[in-house]
Structure formats: C-alpha cells, structure tokens
C-alpha positions in Angstrom: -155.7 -41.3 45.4 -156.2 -41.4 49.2 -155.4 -44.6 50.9 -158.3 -46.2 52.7 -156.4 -45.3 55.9 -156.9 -41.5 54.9 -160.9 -42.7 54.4 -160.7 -43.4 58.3 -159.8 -40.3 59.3 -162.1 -38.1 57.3 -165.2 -40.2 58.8 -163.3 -40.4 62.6 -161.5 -43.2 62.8 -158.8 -43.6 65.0 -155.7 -45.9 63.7 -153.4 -47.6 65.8 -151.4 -50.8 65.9 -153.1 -54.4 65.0 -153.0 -56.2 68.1 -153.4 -59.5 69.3 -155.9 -60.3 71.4 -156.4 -62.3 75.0 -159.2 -63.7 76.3 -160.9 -61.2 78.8 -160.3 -62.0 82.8 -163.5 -60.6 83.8 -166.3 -59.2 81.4 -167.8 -56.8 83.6 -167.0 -53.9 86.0 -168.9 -50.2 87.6 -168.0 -47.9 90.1 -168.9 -48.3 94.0 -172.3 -46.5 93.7 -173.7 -48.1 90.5 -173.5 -44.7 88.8 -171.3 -46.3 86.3 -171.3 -49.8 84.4 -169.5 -51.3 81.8 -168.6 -54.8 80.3 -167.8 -57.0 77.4 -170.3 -59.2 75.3 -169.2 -62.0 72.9 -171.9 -61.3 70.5 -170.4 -63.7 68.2 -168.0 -66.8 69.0 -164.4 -64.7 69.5 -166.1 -61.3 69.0 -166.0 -59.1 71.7 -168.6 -56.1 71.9 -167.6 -52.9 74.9 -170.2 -50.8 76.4 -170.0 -47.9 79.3 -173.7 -47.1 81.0 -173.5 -43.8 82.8 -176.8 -43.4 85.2 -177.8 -39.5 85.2 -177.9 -38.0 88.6 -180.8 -35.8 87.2 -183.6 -38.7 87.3 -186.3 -37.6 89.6 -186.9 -39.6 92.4 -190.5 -40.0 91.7 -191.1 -39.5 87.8 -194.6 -39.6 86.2 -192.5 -40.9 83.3 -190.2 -43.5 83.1 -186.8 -42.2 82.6 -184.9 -42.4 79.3 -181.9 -43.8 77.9 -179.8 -42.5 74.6 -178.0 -44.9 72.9 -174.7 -43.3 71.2 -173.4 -44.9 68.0 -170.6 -42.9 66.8 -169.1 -42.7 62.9 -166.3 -44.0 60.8 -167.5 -46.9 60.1 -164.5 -47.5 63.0 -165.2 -45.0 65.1 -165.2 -45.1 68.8 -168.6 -44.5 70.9 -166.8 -44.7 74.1 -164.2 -42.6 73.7 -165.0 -40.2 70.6 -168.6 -39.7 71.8 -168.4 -40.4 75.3 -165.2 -37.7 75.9 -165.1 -35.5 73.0 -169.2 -34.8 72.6 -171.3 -35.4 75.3 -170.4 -37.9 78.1 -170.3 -36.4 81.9 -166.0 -35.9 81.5 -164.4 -33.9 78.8 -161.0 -35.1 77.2 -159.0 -33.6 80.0 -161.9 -35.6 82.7 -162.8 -32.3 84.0 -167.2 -32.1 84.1 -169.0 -31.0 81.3 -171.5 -28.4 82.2 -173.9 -29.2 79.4 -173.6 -33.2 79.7 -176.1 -35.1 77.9 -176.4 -37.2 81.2 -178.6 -34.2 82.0 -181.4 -35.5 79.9 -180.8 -39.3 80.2 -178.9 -42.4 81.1 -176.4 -42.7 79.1 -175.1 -45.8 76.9 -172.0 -45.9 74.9 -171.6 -48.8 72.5 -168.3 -49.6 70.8 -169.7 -50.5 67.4 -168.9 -52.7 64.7 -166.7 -54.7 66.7 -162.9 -53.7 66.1 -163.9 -50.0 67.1 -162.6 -48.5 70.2 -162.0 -51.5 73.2 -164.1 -53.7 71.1 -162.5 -56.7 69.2 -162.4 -59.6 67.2 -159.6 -62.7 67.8 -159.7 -63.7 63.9 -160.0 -60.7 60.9 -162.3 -62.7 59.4 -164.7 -61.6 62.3 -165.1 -58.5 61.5 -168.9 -57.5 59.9 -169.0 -56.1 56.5 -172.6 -54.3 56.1 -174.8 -52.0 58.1 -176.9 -54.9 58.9 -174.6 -57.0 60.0 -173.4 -54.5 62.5 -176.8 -54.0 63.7 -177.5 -57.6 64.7 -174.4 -57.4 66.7 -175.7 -54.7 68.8 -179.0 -56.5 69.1 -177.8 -59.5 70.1 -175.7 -57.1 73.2 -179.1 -54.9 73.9 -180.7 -58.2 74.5 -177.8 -59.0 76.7 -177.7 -55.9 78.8 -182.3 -55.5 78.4 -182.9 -59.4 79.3 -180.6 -59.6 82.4 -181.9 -56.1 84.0 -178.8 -53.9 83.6 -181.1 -51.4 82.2 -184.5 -51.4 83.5 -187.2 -52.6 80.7 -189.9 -49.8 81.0 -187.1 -46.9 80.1 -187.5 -45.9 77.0 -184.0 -46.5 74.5 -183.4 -43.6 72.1 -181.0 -44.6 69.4 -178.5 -41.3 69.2 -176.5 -41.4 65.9 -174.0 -38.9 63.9 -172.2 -39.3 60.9 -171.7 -43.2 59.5 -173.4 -43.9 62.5 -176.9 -42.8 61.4 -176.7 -46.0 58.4 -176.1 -47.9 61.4 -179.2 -46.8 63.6 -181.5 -47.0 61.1 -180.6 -50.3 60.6 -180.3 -51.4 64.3 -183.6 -49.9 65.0 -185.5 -52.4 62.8 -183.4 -54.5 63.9 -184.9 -54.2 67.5 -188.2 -54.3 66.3 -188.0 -57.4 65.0 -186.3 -58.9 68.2 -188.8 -57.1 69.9 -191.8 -58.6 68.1 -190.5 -61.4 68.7 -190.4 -61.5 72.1 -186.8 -61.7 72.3 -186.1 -58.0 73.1 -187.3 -56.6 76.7 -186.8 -53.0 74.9 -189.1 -49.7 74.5 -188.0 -48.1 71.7 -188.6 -44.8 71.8 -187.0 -42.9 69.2 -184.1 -42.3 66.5 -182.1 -39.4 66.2 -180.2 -39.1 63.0 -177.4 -36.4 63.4 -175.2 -35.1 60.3 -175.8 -38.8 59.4 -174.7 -40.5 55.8 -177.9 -41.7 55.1 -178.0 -41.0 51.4 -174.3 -40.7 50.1 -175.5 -39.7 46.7 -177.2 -36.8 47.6 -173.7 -35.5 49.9 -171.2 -36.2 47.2 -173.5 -33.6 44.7 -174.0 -31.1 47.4 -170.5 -30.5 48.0 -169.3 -28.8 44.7 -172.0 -26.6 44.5 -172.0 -25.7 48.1 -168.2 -24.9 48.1 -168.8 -23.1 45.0 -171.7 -21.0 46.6 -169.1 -20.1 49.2 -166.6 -18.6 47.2 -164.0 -22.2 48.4 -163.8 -23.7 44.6 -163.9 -21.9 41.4 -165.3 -22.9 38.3 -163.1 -25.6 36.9 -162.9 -27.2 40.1 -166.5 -27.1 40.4 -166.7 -28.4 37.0 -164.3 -31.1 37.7 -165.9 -31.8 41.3 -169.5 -32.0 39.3 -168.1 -34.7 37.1 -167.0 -37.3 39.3 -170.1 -36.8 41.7 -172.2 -37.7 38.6 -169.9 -40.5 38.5 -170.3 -41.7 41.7 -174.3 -41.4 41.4 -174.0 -43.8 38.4 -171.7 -46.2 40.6 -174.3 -46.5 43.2 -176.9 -46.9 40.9 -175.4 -49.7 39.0 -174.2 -51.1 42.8 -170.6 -50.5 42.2 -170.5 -49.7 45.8 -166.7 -50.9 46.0 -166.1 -48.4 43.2 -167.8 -46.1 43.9 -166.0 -45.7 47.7 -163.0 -45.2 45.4 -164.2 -42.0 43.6 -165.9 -40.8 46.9 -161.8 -41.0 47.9 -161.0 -39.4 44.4 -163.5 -36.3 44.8 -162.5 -35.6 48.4 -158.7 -35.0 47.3 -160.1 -32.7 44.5 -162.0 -30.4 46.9 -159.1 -30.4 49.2 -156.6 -29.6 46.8 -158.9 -27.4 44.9 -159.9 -25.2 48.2 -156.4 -25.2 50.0 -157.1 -27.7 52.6 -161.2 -27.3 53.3 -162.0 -29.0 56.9 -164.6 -31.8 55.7 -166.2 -30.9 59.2 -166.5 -27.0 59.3 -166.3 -25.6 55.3 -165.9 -22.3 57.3 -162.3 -23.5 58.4 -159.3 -25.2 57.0 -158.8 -28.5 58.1 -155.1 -27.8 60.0 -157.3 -25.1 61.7 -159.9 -27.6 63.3 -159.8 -26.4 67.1 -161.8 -30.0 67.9 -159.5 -32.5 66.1 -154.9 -32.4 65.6 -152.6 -34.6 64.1 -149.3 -34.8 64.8 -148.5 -33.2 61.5 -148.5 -29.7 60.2 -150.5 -31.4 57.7 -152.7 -34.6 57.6 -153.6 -34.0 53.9 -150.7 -36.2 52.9 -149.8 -38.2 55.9 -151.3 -42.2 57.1 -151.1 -40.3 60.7 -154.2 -41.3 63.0 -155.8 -37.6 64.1 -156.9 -37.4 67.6 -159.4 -35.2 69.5 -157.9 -32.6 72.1 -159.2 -30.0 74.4 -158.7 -26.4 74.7 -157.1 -26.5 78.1 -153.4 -27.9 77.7 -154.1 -30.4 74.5 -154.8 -34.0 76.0 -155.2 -36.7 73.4 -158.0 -39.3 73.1 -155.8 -41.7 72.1 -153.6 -41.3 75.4 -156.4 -40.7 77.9 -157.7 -44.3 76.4 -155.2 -46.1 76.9 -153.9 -44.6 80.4 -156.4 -44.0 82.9 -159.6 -44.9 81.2 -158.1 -48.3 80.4 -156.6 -48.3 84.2 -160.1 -47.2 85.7 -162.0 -49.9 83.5 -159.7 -52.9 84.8 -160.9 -55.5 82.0 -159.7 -54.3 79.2 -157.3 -57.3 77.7 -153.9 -56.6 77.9 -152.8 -56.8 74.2 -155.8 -54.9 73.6 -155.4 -51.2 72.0 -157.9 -48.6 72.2 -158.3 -48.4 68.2 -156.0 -50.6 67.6 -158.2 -52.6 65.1 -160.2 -49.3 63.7 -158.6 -49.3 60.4 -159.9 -52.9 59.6 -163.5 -52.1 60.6 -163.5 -49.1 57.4 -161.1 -51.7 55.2 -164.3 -54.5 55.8 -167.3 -52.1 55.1 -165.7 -50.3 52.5 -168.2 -52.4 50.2 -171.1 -51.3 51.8 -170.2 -47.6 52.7 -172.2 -46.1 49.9 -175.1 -47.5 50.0 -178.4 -45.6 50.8 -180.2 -46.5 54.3 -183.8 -44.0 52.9 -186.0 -47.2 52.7 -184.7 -48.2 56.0 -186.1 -44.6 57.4 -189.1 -44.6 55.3 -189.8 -48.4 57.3 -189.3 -47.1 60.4 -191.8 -43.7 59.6 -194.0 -46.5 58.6 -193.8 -48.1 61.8 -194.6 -45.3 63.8 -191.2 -44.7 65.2 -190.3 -41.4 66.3 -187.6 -40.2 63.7 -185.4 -36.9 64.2 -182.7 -35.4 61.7 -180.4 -32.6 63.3 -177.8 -30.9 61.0 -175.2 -28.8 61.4 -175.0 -25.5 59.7 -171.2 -25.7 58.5 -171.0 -29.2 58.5 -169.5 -30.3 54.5 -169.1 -33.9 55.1 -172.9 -34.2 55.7 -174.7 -31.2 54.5 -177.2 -30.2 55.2 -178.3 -29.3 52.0 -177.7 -33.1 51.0 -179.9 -34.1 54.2 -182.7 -31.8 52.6 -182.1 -33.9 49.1 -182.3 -37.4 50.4 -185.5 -36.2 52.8 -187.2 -35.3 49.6 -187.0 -39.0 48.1 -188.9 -40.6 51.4 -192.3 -42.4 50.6 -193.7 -41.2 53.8 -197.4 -40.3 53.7 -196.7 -37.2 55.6 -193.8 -35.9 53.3 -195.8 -33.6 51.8 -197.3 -31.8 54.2 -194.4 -31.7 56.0 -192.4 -29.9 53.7 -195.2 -27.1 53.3 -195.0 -26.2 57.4 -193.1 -23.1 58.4 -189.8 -23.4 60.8 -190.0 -22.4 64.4 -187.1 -20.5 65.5 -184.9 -21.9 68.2 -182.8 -20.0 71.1 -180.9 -20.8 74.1 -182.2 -19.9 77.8 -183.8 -16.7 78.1 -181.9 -15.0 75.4 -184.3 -14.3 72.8 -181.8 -12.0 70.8 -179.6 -14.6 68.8 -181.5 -17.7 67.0 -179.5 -20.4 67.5 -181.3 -22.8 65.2 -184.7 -24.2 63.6 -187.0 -27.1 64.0 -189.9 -28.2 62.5 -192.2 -31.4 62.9 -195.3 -33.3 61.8 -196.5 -36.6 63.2 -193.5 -38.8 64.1 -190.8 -36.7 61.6 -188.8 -33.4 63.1 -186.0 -31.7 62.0 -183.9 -29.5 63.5 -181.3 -27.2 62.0 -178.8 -26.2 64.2 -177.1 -22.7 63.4 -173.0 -22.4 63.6 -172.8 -26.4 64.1 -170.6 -28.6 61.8 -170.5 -32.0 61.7 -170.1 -32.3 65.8 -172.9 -30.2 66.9 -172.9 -31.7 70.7 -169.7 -29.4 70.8 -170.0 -27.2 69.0 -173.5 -25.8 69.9 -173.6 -27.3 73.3 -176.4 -25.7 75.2 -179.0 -26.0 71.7 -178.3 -29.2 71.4 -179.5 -29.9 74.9 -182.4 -28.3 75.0 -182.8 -30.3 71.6 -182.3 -33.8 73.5 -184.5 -33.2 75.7 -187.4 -32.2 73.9 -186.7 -35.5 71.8 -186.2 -37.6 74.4 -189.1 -36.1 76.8 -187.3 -35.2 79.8 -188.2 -31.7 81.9 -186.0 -29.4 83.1 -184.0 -30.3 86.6 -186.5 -27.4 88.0 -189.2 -29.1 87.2 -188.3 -32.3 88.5 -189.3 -31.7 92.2 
C-alpha cells in the first residue's frame, strides 16, 4: 500500500517538517514600482491565506478592454500556487529566477494563491484548521478575493479568470460558484470571466478506468496486469458510487502501485517516460517508488530546487513570511484532511456553471496518465449541458505555433460558452511542456491581443 505521504507526491505536494507557527509582523509587502504585491489574509480566526499579484508589463496603456487577471490554483490537494505554479509553470522567473520568455504575465496580471491553507507559505496555528472538502477550500479563497477585490488591490472592472490544473480544477469549479454567489450578493466587487480546467480531476471515476486500458493500448501493461488494473478500477467505481470516498482513496493508492510495478516505474505525468526519468520533477533518491522522500521541481540549467529557492531568497525577498514558517511545511496535512473528499466528482458543479453562462475551457495534455485525456473525454460525455450534443458533433480545428504551419501542435474546438483544447506532446504540466501553444491558448481564453497589436 502507498502511504498517504506517497498520495502527495503523485498529485504535487511538497512535504517538509510540521512547524509551529508565529503570528505574522506585517501582512503585506510589493516591490518599489507596484509591479509586484503580496500579503497574508486570516480568512478564518488563526488561518492564514498567502498570495503573490504580479502586474504584466504587456497591458496597453490605453485598452479598449479592460485588462485581465488569471487566477492560478495549483494541485495536490497540498500543492503550492506560489511556488509550483508561479516558478515551475508560468510565473515571469523560472526555478533558477532567470525570465521566462513565454510568461503567462504576457496575457494577464497574474495572481498566485496558496490554496487550502497549509499549502506552500500558507498556514493554520491549530490542525484542526485545516478544510476538509472542495467547498470548504473555496470559501476560503472567497472570503481572500473579497479581501484583495473590496479594498482595490486589483481593480474591479478586470475580468478574473480562474486558471486550474490537476486537484486544482475540483477546486475552481467549486470556487467559481462560490464567487457567484458572493457576487450576487453584493459582497464580491468581481467580474468573472472564465474557468479554465487543465488536466483537472474533475471526474475521478472516469481516470482510474482510463488508465489500464490506455497503458494497455501502449504496449506499458500486459494482460494480467490489465486484467488486474481493470478489477480494482471497477472497484473503485462501486466505492464512489456507494460514497465510500475514504475507501475508495485507498484503492486509488492500491491501483497506482499496480500500474507502477506492473509497467517498471510509468511517470503518472508523461506515460511516454519512466517516472526516475521526469526531466521536470527529482527526488533525492534513485527511486521515489519506495521512499516517504518529498520530490522537488528543478531546472535544466544546474538543478535548483523549489524547495530551496522557497525558503532562501523568495522567503528573504517577501520579508513577512513567519519565522517558524516552512515553505510546505504543512503540505502533507492539507492531502491527510481531504483525503475524504478526494474522489468525489465536481461534473454537476461544471454542468452549474455551463448553466450560468460562464465561460468554461478544458485543456489536456496528450501524454498526461494521471489525468487523461481520454478520461476528460468520459466525464465530458455525462454533462447535462443543452449544448452537449451538438458540441460533440463539431469538427477540431488544428492548432500551430507562430507562423509555422508544418507541425500541429494541438486541437480546439468550441460551441457557446464550452471549448476544449487538446494540446499535442503535453503531459500533465502543459505550461512547460508546450510553452508557446499554451500561450497563444491563454490568450485567446482570456481575450488579450498580441503585444503588436497593443499600440
């Protein structure tokens, strides 16, 4: 069985000590030239919520449209926004802080959120504190938008795009509605202008089945593993149908250690690679198969860790961090808390929001295992939406990058307020993997025109 610490690592959580925890000195902070902001909310008494707004340089002076803003949740559930996202994906500074040429902050204003509290520099004083559902989580990052909307940090008329990938989808979906409500409400200054679901575990049914018979397909598993691997996803479907959500986390656990042993070591994030062979993630193991060993990402260039870029300069440049305070330091608990509600289905929380008329967009990656994309395809075919049928019946539109028309680079297809894009070569991080697709993707969601166009 794989311990609930090896659960972490497969959905991106980053372990560390449990630390204490001191009250903050000062809950806010930016750079010189307001490019950069950041700061601590208390959503709740003794819970302590982090977020990092990065103002885009690209924002015409004079728009016709009012700029946009992507909200980026990351995985886990324990993941880290500010630092996972932020560094390893698509913030403005790589792991080693050298620029990234194809930054997100191209497209948009930027906002990273440290989500469910006890992820990344967020933190609760008491374990007790920590949330343990989807929703839960959601009103916590409500009750901070209305923090950072209300008093002006972010100006009202910009439209928010809620930017998810992995676990992080169940919790956009969720914070979406959500926002809506608060907005109705009159509580929320907020525009909501989209969601963006990427290699999100909206439907963890419909992943668990696709896996044997996609590893199967590629020649990874042979038949008895497949057989076997059938098996306990059939059990798992039966879990979650009778709610045995607890359980069925266990056999998700169970099923995961049979495709790894069963296919030498598949990476849950590229089937194309074995997991020691990951060029975006390392542990300080030959192996982490068999070892309670937090993973962290690296770069290319000469190997920097998240973990120590965290908690060395980023913690230094941020100043109000607490000092017993660990980057990760409580991500292990945030999983441990949730694992109750990490199987349950978050479709009729899409199918709401289609009803609503919010803009809702899926991307996939290709090679991505943990979140198929021929799961995503599964779950999309259960929605109640009106258009479902028709959308299903339109034909894909090729996608390329730049002028070179010779190499398709992905798909997309859309009707009314639904679109889906598949992106070719992508796992489960498509930002890095497919960097200059998926920007050309964000900004078609999101509405912004090329710098060139701009003046």
């Amino acid at each position: 069985m794989i311990s609930i610490k090896y659960l972490c690592v497969l959905f991106l959580c980053v372990l560390g000590f449990i630390s204490s925890v001191t009250s903050i000195r000062k809950s806010s902070g930016g750079t010189t030239d307001g490019s950069e902001t950041w700061g601590y909310v208390e959503v709740r008494p003794r819970v302590h919520m982090f977020w990092w707004l990065y103002k885009s340089p690209n924002k015409p002076k004079h728009p016709t449209n009012s700029w946009p803003t992507i909200l980026w949740l990351q995985g886990g559930p324990g993941s880290s926004g500010v630092g996972f996202g932020n560094f390893g994906e698509l913030g403005p500074l790589d792991v080693d802080l050298k620029q990234r040429n194809l930054t997100w902050l191209q497209k948009a204003d930027l906002l990273f959120v440290d989500s469910p509290v006890g992820s990344g520099y967020s933190y609760v004083e008491d374990e007790s504190l920590f949330v343990k559902t989807d929703v839960e989580a959601a009103i916590d990052v409500t009750t901070l938008l209305k923090v950072i909307y209300n008093t002006n940090k972010i100006k009202v008329k910009n439209p928010l795009y809620i930017f998810a990938e992995s676990y992080g989808g169940k919790f956009a979906v969720t914070l979406a509605l959500s926002a809506l409500k608060a907005i109705e409400k009159g509580e929320l200054k907020l525009k909501l202008g989209g969601v963006a679901l990427g290699d999100s575990w909206i439907s963890p049914e419909d992943y668990v089945l696709s896996w044997g018979p996609l590893l199967k397909d590629m020649s990874r598993i042979g038949d008895v593993a497949f057989n076997q691997s059938t098996s306990l996803a059939l059990k798992i479907q039966q879990q979650i149908t009778d709610g045995q959500y607890v359980n069925a986390t266990d056999s998700w656990a169970e099923l995961e250690d049979v495709l790894i042993d069963s296919s030498n070591g598949v990476d849950f994030y590229n089937f194309m690679l074995d997991m020691n062979n990951d060029p975006n993630i390392m542990t300080t193991k030959a192996s982490r198969r068999f070892e309670n060993k937090p993973y962290a990402l690296v770069s290319e260039a000469d190997g920097n860790d998240l973990d120590s870029v965290m908690n060395g300069p980023i913690r230094e440049k941020l100043k109000i961090i607490p000092i017993n305070v660990k980057w990760g330091g409580q991500s292990g608990d945030v999983f441990t808390a949730m694992e109750g509600d990490f199987m349950k289905p978050r479709i009729q929380e899409v199918d709401e929001l289609l009803s609503k008329g919010v803009n809702v967009t899926i991307y996939n990656g290709q090679i991505d295992l943990i979140c198929a994309t021929k799961g995503t395809e599964a779950w999309i075919k259960k929605l109640k939406w009106d258009g479902l049928s028709t959308y299903l019946n339109i034909h894909r539109t090729p996608l390329y990058c730049g002028e070179d028309k010779s190499t398709t680079k992905g798909f997309f297809k859309s009707y009314e307020n639904f679109a889906f894009y598949w992106i070719l070569g992508a796992g489960h991080f498509v930002p890095v993997d497919q960097p200059c697709v998926s920007l050309k993707m964000v900004g078609s969601i999101v509405n912004t025109p090329d710098p060139k166009h701009n003046h």
